[in-house]
Every structure is written in C-alpha cells, then in structure tokens.
Chimera marker file (.cmm) of the C-alpha trace (Angstrom):
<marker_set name="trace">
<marker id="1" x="-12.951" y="13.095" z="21.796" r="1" g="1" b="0" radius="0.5"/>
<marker id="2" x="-9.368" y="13.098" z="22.894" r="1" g="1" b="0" radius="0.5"/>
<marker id="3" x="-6.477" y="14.104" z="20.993" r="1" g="1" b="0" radius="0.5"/>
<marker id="4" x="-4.947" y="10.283" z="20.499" r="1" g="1" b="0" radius="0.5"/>
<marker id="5" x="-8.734" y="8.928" z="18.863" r="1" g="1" b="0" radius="0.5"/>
<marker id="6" x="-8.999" y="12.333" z="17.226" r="1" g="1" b="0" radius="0.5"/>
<marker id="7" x="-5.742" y="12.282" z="15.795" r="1" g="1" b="0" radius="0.5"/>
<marker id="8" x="-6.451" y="8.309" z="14.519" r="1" g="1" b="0" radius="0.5"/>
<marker id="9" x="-9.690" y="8.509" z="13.250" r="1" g="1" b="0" radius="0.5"/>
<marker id="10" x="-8.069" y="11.508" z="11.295" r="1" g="1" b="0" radius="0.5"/>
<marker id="11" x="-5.673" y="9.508" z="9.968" r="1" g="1" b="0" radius="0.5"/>
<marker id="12" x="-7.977" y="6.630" z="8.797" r="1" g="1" b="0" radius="0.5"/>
<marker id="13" x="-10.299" y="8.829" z="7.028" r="1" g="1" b="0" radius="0.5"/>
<marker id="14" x="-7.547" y="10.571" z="4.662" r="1" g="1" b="0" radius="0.5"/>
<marker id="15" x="-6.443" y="9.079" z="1.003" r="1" g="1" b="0" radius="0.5"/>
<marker id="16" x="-2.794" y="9.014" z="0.447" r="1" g="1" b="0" radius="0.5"/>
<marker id="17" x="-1.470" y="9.288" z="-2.841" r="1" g="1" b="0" radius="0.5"/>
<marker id="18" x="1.872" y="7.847" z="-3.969" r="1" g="1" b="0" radius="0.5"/>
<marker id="19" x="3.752" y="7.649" z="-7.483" r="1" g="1" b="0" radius="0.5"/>
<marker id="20" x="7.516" y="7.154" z="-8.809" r="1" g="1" b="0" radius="0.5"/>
<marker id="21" x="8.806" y="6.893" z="-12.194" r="1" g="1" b="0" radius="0.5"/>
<marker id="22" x="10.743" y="3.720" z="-13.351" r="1" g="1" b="0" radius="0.5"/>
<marker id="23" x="13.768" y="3.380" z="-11.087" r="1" g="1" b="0" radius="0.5"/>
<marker id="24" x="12.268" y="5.451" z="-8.167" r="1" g="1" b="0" radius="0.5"/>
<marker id="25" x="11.818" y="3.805" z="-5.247" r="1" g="1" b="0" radius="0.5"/>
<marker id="26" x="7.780" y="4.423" z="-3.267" r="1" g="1" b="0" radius="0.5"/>
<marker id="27" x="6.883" y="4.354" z="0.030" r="1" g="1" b="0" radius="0.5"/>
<marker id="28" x="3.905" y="3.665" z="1.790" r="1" g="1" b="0" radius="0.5"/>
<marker id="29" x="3.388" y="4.611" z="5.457" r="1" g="1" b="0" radius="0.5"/>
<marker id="30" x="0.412" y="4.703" z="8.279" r="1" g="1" b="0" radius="0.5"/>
<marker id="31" x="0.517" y="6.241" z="10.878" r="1" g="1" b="0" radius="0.5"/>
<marker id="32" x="0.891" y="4.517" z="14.388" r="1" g="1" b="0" radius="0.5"/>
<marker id="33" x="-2.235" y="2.212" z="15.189" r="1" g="1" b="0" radius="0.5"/>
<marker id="34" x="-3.176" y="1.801" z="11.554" r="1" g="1" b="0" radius="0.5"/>
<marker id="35" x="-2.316" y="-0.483" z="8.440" r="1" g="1" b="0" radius="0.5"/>
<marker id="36" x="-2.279" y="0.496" z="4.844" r="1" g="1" b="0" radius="0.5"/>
<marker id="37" x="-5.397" y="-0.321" z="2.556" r="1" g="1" b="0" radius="0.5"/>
<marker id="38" x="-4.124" y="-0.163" z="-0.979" r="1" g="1" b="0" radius="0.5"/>
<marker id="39" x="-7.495" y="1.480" z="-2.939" r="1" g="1" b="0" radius="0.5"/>
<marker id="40" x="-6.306" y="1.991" z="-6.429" r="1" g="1" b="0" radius="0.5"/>
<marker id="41" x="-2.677" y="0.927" z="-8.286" r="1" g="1" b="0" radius="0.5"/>
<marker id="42" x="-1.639" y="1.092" z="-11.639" r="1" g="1" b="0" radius="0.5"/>
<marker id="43" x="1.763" y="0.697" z="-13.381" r="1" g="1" b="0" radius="0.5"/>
<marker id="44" x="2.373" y="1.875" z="-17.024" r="1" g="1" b="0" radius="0.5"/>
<marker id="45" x="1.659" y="4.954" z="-18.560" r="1" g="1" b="0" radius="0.5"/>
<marker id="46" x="-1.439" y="7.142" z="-19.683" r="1" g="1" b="0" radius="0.5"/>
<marker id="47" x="-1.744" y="9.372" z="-22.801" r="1" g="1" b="0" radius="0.5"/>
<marker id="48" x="-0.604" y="11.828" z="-22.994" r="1" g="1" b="0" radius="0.5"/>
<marker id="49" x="1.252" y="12.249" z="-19.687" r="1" g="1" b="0" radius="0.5"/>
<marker id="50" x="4.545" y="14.751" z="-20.573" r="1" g="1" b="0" radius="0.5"/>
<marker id="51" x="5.114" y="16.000" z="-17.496" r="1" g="1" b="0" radius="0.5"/>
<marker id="52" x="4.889" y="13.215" z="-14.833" r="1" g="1" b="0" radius="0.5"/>
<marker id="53" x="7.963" y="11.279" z="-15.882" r="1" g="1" b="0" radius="0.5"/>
<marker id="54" x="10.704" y="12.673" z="-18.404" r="1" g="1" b="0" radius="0.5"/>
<marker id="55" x="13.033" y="10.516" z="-20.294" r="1" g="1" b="0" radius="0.5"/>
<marker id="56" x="16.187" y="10.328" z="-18.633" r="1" g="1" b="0" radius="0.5"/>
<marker id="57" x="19.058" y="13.171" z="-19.462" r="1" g="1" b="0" radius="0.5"/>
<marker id="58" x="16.282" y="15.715" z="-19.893" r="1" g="1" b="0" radius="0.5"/>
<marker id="59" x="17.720" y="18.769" z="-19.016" r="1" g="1" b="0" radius="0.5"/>
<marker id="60" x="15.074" y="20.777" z="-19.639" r="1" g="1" b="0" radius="0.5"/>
<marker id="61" x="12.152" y="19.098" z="-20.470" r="1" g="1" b="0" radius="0.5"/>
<marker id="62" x="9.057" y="22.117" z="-20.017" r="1" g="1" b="0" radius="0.5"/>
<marker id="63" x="10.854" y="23.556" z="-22.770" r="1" g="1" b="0" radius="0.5"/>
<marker id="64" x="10.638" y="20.305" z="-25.409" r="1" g="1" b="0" radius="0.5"/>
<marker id="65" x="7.446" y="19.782" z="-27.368" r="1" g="1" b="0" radius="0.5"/>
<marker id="66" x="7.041" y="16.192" z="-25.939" r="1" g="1" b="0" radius="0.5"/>
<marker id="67" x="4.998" y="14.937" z="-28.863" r="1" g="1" b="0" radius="0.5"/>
<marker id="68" x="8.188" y="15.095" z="-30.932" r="1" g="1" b="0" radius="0.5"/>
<marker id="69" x="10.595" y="13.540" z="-28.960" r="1" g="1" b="0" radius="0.5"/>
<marker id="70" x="8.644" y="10.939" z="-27.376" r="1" g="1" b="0" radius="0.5"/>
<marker id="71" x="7.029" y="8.437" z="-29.688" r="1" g="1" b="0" radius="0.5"/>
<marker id="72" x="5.208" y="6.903" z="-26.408" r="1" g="1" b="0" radius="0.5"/>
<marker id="73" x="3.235" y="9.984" z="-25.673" r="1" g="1" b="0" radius="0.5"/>
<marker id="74" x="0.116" y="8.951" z="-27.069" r="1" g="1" b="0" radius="0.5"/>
<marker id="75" x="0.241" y="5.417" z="-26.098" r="1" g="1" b="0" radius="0.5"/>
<marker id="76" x="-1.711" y="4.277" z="-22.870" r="1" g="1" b="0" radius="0.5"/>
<marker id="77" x="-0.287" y="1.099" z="-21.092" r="1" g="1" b="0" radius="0.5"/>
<marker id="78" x="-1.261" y="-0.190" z="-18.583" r="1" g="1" b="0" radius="0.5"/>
<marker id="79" x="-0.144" y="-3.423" z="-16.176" r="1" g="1" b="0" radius="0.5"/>
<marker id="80" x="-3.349" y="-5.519" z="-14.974" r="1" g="1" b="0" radius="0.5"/>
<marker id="81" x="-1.767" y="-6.759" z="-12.038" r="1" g="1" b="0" radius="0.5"/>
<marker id="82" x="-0.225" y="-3.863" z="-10.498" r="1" g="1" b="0" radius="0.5"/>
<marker id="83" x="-3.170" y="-3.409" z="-7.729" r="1" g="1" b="0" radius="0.5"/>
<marker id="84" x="-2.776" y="-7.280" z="-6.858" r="1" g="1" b="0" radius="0.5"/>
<marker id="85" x="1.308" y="-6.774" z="-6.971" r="1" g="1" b="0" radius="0.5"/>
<marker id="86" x="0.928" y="-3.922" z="-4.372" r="1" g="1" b="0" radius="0.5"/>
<marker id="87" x="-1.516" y="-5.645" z="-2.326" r="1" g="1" b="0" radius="0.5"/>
<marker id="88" x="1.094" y="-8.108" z="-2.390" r="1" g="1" b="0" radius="0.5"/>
<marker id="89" x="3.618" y="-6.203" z="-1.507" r="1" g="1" b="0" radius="0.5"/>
<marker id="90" x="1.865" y="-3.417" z="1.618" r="1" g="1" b="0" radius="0.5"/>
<marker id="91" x="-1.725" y="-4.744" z="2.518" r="1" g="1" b="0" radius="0.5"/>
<marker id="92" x="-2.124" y="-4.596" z="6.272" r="1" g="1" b="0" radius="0.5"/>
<marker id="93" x="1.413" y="-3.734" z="6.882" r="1" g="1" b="0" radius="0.5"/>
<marker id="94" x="2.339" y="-0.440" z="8.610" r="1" g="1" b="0" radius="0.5"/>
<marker id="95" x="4.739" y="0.630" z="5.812" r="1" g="1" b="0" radius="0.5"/>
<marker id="96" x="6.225" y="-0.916" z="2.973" r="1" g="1" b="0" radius="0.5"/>
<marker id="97" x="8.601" y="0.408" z="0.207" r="1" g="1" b="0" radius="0.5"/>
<marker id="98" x="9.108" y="-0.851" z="-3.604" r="1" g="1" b="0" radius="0.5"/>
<marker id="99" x="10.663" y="-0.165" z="-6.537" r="1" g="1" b="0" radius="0.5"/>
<marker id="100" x="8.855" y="0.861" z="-9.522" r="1" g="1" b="0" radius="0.5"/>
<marker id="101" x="9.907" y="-1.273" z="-12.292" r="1" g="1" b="0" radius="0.5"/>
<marker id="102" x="8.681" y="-3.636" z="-14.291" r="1" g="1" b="0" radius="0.5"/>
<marker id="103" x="10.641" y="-6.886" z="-12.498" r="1" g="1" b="0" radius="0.5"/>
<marker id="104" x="8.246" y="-5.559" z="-9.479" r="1" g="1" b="0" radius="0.5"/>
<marker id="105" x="5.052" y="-5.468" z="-12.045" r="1" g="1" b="0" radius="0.5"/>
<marker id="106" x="5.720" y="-8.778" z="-13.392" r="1" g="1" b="0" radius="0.5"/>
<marker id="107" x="6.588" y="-7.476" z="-16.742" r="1" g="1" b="0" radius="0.5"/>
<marker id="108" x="6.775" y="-4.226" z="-19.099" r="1" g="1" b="0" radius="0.5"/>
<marker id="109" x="3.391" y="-3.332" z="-20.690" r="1" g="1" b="0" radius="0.5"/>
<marker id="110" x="4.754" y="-0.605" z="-22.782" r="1" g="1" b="0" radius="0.5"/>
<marker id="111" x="8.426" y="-1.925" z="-24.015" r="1" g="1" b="0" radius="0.5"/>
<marker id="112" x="10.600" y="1.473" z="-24.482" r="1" g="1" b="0" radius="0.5"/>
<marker id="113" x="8.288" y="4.262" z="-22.483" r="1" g="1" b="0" radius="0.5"/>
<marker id="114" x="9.072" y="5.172" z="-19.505" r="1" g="1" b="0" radius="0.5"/>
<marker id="115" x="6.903" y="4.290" z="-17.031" r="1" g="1" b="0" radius="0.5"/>
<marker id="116" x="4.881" y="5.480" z="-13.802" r="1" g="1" b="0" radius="0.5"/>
<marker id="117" x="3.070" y="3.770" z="-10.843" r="1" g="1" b="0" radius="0.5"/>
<marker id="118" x="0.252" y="5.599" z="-8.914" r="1" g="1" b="0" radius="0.5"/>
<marker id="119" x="-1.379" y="4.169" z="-5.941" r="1" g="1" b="0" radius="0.5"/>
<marker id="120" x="-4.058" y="5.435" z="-3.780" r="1" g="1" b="0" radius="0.5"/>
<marker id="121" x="-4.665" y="3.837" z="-0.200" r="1" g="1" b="0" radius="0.5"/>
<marker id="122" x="-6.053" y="4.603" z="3.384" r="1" g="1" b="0" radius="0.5"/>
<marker id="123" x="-4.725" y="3.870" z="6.775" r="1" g="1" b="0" radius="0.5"/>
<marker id="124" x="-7.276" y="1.128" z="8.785" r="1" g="1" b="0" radius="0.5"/>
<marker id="125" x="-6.987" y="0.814" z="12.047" r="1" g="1" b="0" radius="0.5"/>
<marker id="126" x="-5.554" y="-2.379" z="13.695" r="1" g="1" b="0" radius="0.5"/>
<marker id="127" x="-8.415" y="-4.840" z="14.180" r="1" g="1" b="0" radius="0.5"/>
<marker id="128" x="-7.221" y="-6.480" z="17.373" r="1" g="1" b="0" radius="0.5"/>
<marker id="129" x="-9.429" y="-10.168" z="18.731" r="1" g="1" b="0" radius="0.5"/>
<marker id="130" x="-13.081" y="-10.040" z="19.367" r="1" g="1" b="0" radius="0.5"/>
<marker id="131" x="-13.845" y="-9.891" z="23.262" r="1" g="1" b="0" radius="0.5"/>
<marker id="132" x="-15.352" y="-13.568" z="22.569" r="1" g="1" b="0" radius="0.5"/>
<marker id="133" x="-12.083" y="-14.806" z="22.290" r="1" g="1" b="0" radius="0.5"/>
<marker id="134" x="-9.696" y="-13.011" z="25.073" r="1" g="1" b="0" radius="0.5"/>
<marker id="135" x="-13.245" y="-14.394" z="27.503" r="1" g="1" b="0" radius="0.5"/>
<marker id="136" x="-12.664" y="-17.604" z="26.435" r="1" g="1" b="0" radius="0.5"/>
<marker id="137" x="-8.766" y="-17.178" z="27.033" r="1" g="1" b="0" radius="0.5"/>
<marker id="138" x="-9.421" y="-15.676" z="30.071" r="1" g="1" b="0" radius="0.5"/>
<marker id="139" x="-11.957" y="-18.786" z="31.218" r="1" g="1" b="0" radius="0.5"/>
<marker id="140" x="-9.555" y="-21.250" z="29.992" r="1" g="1" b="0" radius="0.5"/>
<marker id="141" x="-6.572" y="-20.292" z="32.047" r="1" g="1" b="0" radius="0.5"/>
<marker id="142" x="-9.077" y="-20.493" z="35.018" r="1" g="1" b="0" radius="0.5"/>
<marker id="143" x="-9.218" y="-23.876" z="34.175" r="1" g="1" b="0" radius="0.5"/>
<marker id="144" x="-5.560" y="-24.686" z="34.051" r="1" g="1" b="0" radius="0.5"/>
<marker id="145" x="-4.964" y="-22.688" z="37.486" r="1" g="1" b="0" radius="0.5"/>
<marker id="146" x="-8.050" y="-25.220" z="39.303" r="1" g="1" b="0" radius="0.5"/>
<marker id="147" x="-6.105" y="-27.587" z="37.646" r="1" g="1" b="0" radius="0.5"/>
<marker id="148" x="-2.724" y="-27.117" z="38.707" r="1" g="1" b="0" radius="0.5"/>
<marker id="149" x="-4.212" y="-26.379" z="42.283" r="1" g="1" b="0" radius="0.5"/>
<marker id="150" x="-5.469" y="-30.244" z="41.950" r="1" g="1" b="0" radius="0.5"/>
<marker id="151" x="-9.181" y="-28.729" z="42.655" r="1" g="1" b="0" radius="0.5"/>
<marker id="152" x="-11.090" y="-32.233" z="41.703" r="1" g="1" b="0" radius="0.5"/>
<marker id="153" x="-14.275" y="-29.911" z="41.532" r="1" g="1" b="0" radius="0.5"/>
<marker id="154" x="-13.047" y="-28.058" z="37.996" r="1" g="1" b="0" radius="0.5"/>
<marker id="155" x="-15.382" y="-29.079" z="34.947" r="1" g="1" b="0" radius="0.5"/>
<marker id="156" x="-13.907" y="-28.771" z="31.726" r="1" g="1" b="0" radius="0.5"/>
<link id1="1" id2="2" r="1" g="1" b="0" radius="0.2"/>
<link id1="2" id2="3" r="1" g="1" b="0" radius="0.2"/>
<link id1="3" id2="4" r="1" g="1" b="0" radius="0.2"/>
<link id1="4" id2="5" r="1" g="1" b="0" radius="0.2"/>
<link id1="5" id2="6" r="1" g="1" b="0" radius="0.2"/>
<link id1="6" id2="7" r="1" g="1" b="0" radius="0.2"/>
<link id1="7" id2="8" r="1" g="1" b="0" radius="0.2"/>
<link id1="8" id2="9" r="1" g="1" b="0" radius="0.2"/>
<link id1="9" id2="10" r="1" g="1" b="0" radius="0.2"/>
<link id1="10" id2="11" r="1" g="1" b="0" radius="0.2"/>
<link id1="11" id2="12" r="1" g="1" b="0" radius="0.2"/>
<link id1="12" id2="13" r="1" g="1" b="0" radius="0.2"/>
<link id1="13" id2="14" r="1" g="1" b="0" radius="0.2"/>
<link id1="14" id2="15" r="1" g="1" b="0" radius="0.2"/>
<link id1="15" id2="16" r="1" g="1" b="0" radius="0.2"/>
<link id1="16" id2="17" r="1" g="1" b="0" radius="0.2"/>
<link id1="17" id2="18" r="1" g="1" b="0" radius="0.2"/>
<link id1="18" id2="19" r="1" g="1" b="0" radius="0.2"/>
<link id1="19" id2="20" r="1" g="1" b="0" radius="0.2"/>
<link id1="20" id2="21" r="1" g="1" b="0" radius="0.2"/>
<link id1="21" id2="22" r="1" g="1" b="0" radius="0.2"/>
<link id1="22" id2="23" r="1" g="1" b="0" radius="0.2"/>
<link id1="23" id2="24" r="1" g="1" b="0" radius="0.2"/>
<link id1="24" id2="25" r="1" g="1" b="0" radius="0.2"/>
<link id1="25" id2="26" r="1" g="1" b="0" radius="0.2"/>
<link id1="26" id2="27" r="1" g="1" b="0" radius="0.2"/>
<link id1="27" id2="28" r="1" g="1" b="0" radius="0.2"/>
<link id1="28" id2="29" r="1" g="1" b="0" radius="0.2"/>
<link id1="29" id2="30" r="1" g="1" b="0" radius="0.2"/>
<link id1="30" id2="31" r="1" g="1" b="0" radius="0.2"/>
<link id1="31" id2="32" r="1" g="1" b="0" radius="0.2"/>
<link id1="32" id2="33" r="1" g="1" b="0" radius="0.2"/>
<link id1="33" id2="34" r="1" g="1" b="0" radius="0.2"/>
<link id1="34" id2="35" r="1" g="1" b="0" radius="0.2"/>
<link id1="35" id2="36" r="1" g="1" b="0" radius="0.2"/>
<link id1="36" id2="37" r="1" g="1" b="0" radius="0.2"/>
<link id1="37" id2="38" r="1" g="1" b="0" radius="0.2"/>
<link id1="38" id2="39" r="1" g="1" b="0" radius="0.2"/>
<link id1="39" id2="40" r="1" g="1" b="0" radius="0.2"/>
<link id1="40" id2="41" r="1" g="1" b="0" radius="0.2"/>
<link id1="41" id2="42" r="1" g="1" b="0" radius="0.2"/>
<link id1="42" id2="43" r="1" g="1" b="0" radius="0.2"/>
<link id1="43" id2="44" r="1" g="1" b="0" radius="0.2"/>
<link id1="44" id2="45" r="1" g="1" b="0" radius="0.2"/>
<link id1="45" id2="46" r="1" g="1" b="0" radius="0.2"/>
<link id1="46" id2="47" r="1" g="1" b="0" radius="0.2"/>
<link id1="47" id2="48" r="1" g="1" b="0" radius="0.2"/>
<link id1="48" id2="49" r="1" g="1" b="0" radius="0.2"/>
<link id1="49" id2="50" r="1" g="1" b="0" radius="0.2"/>
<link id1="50" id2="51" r="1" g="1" b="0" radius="0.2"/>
<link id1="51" id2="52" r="1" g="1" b="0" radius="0.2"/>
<link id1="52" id2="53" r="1" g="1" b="0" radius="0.2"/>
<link id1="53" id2="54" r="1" g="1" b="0" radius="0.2"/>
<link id1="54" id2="55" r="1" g="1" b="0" radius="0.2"/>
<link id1="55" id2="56" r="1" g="1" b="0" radius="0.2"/>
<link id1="56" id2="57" r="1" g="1" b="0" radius="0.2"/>
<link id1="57" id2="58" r="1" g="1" b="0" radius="0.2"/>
<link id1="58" id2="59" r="1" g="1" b="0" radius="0.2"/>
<link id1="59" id2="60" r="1" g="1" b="0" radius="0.2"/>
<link id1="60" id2="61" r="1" g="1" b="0" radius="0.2"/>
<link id1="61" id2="62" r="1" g="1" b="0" radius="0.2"/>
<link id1="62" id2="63" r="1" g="1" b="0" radius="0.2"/>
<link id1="63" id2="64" r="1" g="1" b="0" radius="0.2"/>
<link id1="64" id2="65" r="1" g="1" b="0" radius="0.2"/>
<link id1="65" id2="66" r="1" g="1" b="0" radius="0.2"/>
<link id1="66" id2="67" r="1" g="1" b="0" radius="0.2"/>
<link id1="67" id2="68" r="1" g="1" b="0" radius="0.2"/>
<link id1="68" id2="69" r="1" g="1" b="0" radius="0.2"/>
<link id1="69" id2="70" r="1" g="1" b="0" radius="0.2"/>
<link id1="70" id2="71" r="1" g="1" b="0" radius="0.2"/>
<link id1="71" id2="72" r="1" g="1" b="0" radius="0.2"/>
<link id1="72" id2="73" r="1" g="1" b="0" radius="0.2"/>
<link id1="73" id2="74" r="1" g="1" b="0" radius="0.2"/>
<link id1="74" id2="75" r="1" g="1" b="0" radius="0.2"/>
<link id1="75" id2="76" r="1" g="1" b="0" radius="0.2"/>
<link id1="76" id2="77" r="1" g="1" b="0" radius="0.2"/>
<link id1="77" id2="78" r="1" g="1" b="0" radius="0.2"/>
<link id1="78" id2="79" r="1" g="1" b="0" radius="0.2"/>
<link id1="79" id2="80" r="1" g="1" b="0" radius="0.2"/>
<link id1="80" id2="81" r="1" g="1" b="0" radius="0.2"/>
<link id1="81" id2="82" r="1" g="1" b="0" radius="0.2"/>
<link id1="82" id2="83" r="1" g="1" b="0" radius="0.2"/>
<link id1="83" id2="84" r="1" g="1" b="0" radius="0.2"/>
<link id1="84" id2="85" r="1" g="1" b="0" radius="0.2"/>
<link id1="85" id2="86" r="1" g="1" b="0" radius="0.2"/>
<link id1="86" id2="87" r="1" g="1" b="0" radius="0.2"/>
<link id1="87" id2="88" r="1" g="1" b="0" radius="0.2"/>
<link id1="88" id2="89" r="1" g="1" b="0" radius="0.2"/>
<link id1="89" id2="90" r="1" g="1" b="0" radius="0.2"/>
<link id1="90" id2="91" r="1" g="1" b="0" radius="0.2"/>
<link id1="91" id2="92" r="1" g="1" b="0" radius="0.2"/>
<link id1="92" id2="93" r="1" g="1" b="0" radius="0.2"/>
<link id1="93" id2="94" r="1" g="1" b="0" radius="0.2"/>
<link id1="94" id2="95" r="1" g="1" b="0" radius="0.2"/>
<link id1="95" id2="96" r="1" g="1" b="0" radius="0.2"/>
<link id1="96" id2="97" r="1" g="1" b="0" radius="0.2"/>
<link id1="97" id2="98" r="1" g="1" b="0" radius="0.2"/>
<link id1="98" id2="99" r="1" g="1" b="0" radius="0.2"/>
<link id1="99" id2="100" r="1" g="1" b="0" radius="0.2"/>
<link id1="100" id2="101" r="1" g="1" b="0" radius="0.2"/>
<link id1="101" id2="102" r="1" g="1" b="0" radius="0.2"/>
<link id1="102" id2="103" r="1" g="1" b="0" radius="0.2"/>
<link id1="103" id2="104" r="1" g="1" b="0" radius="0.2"/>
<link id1="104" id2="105" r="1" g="1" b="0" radius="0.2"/>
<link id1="105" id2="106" r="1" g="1" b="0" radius="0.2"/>
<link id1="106" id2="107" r="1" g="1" b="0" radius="0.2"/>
<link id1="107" id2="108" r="1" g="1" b="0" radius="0.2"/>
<link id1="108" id2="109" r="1" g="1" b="0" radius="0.2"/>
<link id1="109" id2="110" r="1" g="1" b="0" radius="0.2"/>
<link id1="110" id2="111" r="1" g="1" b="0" radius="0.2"/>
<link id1="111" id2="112" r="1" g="1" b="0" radius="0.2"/>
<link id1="112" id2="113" r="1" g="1" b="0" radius="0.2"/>
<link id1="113" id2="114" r="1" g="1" b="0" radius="0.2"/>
<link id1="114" id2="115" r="1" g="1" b="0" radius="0.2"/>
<link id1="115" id2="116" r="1" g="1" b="0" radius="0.2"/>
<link id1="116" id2="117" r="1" g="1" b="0" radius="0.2"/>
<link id1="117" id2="118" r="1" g="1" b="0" radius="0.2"/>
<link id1="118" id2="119" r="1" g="1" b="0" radius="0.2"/>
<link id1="119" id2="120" r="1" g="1" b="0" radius="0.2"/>
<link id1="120" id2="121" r="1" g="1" b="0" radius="0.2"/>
<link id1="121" id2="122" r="1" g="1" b="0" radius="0.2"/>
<link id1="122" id2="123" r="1" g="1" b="0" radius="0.2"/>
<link id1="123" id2="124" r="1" g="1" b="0" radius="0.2"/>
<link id1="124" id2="125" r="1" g="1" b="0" radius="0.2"/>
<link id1="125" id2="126" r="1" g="1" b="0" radius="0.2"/>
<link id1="126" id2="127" r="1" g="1" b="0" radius="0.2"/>
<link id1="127" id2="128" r="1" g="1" b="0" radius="0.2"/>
<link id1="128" id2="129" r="1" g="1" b="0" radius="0.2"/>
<link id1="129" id2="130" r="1" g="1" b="0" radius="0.2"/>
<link id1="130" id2="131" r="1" g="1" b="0" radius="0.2"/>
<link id1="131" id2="132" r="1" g="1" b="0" radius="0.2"/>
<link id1="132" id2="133" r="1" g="1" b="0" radius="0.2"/>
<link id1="133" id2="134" r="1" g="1" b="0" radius="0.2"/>
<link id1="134" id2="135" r="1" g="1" b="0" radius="0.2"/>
<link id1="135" id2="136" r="1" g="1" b="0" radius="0.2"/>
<link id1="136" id2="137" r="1" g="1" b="0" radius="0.2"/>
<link id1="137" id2="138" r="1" g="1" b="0" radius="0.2"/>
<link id1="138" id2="139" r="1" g="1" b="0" radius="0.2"/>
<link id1="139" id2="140" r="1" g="1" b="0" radius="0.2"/>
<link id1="140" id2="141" r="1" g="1" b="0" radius="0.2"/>
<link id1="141" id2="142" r="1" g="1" b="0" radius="0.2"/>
<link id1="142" id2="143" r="1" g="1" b="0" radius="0.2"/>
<link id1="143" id2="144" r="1" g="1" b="0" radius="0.2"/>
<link id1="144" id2="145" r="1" g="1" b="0" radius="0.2"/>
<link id1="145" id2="146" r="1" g="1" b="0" radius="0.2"/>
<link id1="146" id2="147" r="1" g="1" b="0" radius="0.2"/>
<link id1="147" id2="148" r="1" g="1" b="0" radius="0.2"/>
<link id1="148" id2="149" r="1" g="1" b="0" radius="0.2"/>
<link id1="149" id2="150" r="1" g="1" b="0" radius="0.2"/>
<link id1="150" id2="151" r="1" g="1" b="0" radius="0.2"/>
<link id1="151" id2="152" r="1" g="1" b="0" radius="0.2"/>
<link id1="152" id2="153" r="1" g="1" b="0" radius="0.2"/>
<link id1="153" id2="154" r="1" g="1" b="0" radius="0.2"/>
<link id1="154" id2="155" r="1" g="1" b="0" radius="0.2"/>
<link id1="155" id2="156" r="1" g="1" b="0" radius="0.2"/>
</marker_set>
C-alpha cells in the first residue's frame, strides 16, 4: 500500500473527539481527501461532571468540594438537537468551527449550569461521481465534437 492510501485509510478509520465549555469555541478538522462524519453530539451537562467545566473565576477549583458550590452538579441536561445542530453545522465539510453556547444549540437546557458539548466523528473519504457518469460525459462531448465538425452521420 503506499504511503498517501496508507496514510488516508488511517485517517478514515480513527474517532476524533472534540468538547468546549460554554464560550469556547470547537473545531472540527479532516484531514486532506476526507470530510467529517459527525457520530455522536451532545450539549448540556451530565451528573456529576466537576472537573470538565468550572464555573468561571475558579481559581482553584481541584481544591473546592464541587457539590457545595455548585447546585448543578447533580443535575443531567441535556439538548436533543445538538447532534442535528452539528450535522448542521460540519457534515461533509472538511472543517468547521462553532461556538458552544446555547444561541448555537437552539436554547439552554439547564438555565444557570454551565455547560459542555462533546462530539465524536470520523473522517470519510470524498465520494467523487460513479464511472457511469464521467462515460456518459465523456460520450456526450463526442457527440457535440461530430456535431460541431457538421458529421451528418452522428446519432444522438
């Protein structure tokens, strides 16, 4: 196998992983030849989940008992939509980039917690024409050529 289909096939057979907290900005990116395949996305927040997103002004925050001073760590929320937002937003595109927020999600599904988005996707590779069609492009401006060489002979 050579080192450009090695390196490709390589590429299309790994899961990326992605996540930002509210405000962060995530980025999505194949590499050449290939276009993202969003897999999994959710927006919101699982309980408990201390460490993946801290409030804001946090110095500290491994050092804070999290149960105390966050009222939200035991709540799950979740957005429904967030896998068809970021379909939306990177399906068969190269890269894309969003904000995580809930104006991107289409609304706020735990008011007050601060919020995550996770999303899981693969690189495809480019599907390019079927060889039906380029041979019937290929036929067809045979065609136009006997035409334009005012061959009375050319069938259509």
């Amino acid at each position: 196998m050579n080192t450009l289909g090695g390196t490709l096939l390589s590429g299309t057979l790994r899961t990326y992983q992605k996540a930002g907290c509210d405000g962060e900005y995530v980025i999505l990116r194949c590499p050449t030849g290939t276009t993202i395949s969003v897999q999994l996305a959710q927006y919101g927040k699982t309980a408990p989940s201390p460490t993946l997103c801290h409030s804001p002004g946090s110095i500290h925050p491994e050092l804070v008992d999290s149960s105390i001073t966050d009222p939200y760590n035991n709540i799950t929320c979740l957005m429904p939509s967030a896998i068809q937002t970021v379909v939306g937003l990177c399906q068969k595109k190269t890269s894309c980039k969003f904000q995580t927020s809930p104006r991107t999600f289409g609304g706020d599904p735990c008011p007050g917690a601060r919020k995550y988005m996770e999303t899981v996707y693969k690189c495809r590779p480019i599907q390019h024409q079927p060889l039906s069609d380029i041979s019937r492009v290929m036929c067809f401006s045979e065609v136009i050529r006997h035409l334009i060489n005012n061959e009375s002979d050319a069938e259509i």
